[in-house]
Wavefront OBJ file of the C-alpha trace (Angstrom):
o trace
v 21.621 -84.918 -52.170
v 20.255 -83.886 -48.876
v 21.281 -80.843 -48.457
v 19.965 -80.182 -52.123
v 16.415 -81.435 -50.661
v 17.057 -78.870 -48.000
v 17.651 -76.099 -50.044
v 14.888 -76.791 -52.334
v 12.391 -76.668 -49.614
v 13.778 -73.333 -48.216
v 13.389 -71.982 -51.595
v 9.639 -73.437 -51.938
v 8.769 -72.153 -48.718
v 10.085 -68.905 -49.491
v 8.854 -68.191 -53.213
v 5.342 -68.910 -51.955
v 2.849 -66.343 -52.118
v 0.629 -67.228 -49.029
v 3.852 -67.701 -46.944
v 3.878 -64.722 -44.619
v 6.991 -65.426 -42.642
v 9.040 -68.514 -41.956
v 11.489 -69.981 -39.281
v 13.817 -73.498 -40.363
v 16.265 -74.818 -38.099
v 18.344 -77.481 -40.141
v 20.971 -79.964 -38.212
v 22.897 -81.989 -40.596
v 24.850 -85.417 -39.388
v 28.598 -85.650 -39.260
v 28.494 -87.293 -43.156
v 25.520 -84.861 -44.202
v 23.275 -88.350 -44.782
v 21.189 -87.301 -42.552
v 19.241 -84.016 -41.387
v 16.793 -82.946 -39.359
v 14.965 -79.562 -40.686
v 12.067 -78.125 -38.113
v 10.562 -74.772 -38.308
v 7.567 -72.942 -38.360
v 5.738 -71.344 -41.397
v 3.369 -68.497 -40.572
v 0.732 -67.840 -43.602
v -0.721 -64.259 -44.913
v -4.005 -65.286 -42.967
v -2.209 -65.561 -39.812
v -2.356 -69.664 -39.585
v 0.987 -71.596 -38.726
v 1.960 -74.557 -39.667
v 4.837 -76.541 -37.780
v 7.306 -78.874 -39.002
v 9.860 -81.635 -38.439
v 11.266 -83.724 -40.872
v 14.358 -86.371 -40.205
v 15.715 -87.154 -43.898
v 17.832 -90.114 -44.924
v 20.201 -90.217 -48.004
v 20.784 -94.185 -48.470
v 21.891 -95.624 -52.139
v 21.192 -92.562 -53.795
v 17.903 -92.581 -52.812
v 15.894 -89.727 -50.159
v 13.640 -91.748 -47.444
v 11.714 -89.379 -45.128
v 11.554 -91.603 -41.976
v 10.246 -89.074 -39.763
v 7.564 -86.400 -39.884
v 5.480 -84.360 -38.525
v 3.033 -81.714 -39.836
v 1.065 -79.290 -37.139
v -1.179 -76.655 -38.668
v -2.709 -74.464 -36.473
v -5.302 -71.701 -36.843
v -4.758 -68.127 -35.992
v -5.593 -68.572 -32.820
v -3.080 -71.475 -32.741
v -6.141 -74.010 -32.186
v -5.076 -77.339 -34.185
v -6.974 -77.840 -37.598
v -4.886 -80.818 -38.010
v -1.657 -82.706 -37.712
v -0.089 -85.719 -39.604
v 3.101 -87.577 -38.392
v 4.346 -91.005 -38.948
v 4.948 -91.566 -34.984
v 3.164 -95.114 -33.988
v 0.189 -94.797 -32.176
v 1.732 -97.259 -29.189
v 4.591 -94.479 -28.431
v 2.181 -91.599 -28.763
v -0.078 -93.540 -26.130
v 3.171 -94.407 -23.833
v 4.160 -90.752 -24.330
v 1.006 -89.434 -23.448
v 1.065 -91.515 -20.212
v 4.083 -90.427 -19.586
v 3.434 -86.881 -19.673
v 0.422 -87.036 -17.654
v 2.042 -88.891 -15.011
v 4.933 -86.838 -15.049
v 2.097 -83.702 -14.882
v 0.497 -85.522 -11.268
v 3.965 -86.038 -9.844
v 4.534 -81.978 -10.617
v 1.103 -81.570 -8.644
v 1.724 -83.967 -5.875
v 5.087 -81.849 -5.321
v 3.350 -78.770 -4.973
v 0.652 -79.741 -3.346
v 2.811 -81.757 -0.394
v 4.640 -77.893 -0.636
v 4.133 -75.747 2.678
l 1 2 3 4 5 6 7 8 9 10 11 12 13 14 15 16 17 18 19 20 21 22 23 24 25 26 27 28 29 30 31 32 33 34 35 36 37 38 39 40 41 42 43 44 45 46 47 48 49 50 51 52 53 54 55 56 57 58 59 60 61 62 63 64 65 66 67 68 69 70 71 72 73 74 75 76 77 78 79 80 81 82 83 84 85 86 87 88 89 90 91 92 93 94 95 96 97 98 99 100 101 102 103 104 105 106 107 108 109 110 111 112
């Protein structure tokens, strides 16, 4: 069942006719109930849109319990981006990588 969802977006994403060029990555688990498909579709106008997409197969039934959606202009500024990530680990993971950002800094700054 998954890897028919797979497939079926591949072939989406490839009969499109805005679709300029496209890049999917797709790692399946050891009992192919899971996967985990990323890539990168670039459109005729030169915009990209990122992906990332954990998939479930439980009871028959397809639960996308991850996602994220990044579409960027042509100058890859961010028009807009939907994901399901709570906002208390973005926050924590923001922190995170701005602390981990100073402590780079502080390194190279305590550098002769």
């Amino acid at each position: 069942m998954i890897k028919k969802f797979v497939e079926n977006l591949e072939k989406t994403i490839a009969s499109s006719s805005v679709v300029l060029s496209s890049s999917i990555q797709k790692h399946f688990g050891p009992n192919v109930k899971t996967a985990y498909v990323k890539g990168q579709i670039i459109f005729m106008n030169s915009s990209i849109l990122e992906i990332a997409i954990c998939v479930t197969e439980f009871n028959n039934t397809l639960s996308i319990d991850k996602h994220r959606l990044h579409y960027m202009d042509n100058h890859g500024q961010m028009l807009f981006r939907y994901d399901n990530v709570p906002r208390i680990i973005m926050s924590y993971l923001r922190i995170l990588t701005i602390n981990t950002h100073r402590k780079k800094q502080f390194k190279q700054q305590c550098l002769p």
